[in-house]
N, C-alpha and C positions, 0 to 999 in steps of 0.2 A: 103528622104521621100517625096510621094506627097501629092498632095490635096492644096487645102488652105479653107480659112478661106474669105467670101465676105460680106461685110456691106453697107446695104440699107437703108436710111433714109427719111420716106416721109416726105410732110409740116407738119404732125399732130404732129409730135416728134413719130412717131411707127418707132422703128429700127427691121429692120429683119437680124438675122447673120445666114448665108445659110450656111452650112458644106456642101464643095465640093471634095470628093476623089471616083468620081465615079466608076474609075477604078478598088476599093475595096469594094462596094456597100456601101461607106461614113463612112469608119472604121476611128477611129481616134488613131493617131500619135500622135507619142510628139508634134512634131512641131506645131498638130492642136488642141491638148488640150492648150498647153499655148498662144497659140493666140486667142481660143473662152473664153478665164479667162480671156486675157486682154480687149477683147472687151465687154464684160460683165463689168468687174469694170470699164470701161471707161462710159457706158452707164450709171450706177448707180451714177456715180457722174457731169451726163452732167445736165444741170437744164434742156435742151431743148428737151431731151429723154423721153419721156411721159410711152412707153409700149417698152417690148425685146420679140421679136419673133425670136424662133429658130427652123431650117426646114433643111430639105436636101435636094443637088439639083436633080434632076433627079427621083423623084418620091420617093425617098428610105429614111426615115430619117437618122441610123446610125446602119449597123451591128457591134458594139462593136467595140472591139481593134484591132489593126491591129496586127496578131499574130505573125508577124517578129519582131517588137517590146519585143514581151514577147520572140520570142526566142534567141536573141541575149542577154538575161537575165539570160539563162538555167544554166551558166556557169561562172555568175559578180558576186563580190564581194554583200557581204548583203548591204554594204552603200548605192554600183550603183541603186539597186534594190528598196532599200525605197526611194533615190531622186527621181527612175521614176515614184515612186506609189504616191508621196510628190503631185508630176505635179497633177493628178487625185484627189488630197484631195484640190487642191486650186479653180481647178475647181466646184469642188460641193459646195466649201464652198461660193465663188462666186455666184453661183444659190441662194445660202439659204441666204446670207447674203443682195443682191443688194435689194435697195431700190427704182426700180420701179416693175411694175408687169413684171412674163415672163409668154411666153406661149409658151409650146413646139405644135408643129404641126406633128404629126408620120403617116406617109405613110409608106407602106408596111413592114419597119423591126425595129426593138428597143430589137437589142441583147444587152447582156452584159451592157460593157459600156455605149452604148446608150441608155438600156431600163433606168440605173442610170440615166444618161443623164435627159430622160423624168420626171423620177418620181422626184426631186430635183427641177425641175420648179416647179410654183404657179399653174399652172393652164396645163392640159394638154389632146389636143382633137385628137384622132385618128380616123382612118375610122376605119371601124367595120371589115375590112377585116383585119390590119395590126394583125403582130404577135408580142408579145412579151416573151423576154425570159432571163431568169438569168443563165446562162450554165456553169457556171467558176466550177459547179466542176468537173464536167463531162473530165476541164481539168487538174482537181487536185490543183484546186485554190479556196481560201477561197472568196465569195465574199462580202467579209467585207464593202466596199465605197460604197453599195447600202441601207444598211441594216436598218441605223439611219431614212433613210429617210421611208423607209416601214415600219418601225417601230411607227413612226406618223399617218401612215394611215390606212394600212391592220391590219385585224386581226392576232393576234401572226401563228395560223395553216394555213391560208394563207398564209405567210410568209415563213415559216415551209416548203409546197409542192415548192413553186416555187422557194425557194434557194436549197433544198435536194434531189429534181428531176431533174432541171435545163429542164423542159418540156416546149410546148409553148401553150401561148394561144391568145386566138384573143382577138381586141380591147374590145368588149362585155363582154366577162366573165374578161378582164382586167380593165374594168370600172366595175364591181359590185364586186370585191376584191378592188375596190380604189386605187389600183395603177393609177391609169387616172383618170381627171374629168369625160369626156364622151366619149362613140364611135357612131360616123355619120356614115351615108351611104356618099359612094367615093361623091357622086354625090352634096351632100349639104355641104362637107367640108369646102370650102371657103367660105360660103354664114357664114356660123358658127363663124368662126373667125373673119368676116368681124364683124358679131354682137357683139361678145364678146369685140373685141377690142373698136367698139361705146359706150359699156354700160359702159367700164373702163374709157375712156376720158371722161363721164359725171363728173366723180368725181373729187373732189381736189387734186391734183398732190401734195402737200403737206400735206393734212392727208392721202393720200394712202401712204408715204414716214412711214409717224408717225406710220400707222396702222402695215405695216409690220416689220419695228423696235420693236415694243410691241410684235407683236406675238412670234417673238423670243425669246425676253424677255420671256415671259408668259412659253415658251418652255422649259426654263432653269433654270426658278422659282419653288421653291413650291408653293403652292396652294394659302395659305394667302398670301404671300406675295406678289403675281402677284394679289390679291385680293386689296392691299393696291395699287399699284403703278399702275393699272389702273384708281384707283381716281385723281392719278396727270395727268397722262396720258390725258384724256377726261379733266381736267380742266384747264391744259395748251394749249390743243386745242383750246379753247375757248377763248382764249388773239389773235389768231393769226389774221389779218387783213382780211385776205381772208374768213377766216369761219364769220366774223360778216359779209362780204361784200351778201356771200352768202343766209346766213338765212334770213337777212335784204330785197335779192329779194326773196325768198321763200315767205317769209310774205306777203309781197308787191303783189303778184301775186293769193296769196289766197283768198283775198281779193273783 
């Protein structure tokens, strides 16, 4: 299998992991789902990992799965087949679970797996030109490992056209179904993420840890209940050393 998998770490703690199989316009392998899971739960638990940026090399984020993968499936055992789809549930769960912010970055393609890929990140900015698309049925495959997470965002018949059509659509109408944060023009794409990622480091790297463990929580709670355990939430916040350090210059500066 090709491609790999490249990890970049500037002074701020911003990792960016580059999915490289240009050769296949950044489809992902076995080989390169469980090494963007391992370097994702590696970042999630590095203290000096601030933000995870994920991008593709060569202008193209990820046209989906690499389809020798799936066809060397056609004819394996049911076990073989949910280990390789297991790979693809740890990876998303990886996205949903890490405990710094990600940000996917989508130039020109976010099929399948990849448009998954995008939409499972926190945050996620495209150019207004990129496409995206959920096509698995088109090959007679259910695309289930997308669905939890569009389910959180898009409207149900949103949902509905673009798993039951597997049609595509550009960044723009892909930001106002919410599957995307936003779509930029090519032109101000980095200048975008440059900001987004400044406006993240303002914050406590320890209640942004807090805040997205909760949201989860909240995800998986009912109503009242995530109603009571954001009282703990916010008031165990408030013991922690950093957030008195904080408010204390806040004050201090209003003044």
């Amino acid at each position: 299998m090709g491609g790999r998998i490249e990890r970049e770490r500037d002074g701020r703690g911003v990792e960016t992991i580059w999915l490289d199989n240009q050769d296949h316009r950044n489809t992902l392998n076995n080989v390169l789902i469980d090494a963007m899971a391992a370097a994702i739960n590696e970042g999630s638990n590095d203290n000096n990992c601030r933000v995870i940026v994920i991008r593709g090399r060569g202008g193209i984020f990820c046209a989906g799965r690499e389809l020798r993968d799936l066809k060397a499936l056609l004819d394996a055992d049911i076990s073989l087949i949910q280990s390789t789809y297991h790979r693809l549930r740890l990876l998303n769960e990886a996205l949903y679970l890490c405990r710094k912010p990600t940000i996917a970055v989508v130039e020109k393609y976010a099929f399948g797996a990849g448009a998954t890929l995008a939409t499972w990140c926190d945050i996620a900015i495209a150019e207004k030109e990129a496409l995206f698309a959920y096509p698995e049925v088109r090959h007679g495959i259910v695309p289930s490992p997308i669905v939890m997470a569009l389910n959180r965002g898009a409207p149900r018949k949103v949902v509905m056209d673009l798993m039951l059509t597997g049609r595509r659509i550009d960044g723009e109408e892909a930001a106002r179904c919410h599957i995307i944060t936003r779509a930029v023009p090519k032109i101000d794409l980095e200048s975008d993420i440059q900001a987004t990622i400044a406006d993240i480091l303002k914050g406590s790297p320890d209640a942004i840890a807090r805040t997205k463990d909760f949201i989860v929580h909240a995800e998986d709670a009912s109503m009242r209940s995530a109603m009571h355990s954001a009282v703990d939430s916010i008031s165990i916040g408030l013991t922690h050393s950093e957030t008195k350090r904080r408010i204390t210059a806040f004050l201090a500066g209003a003044r």
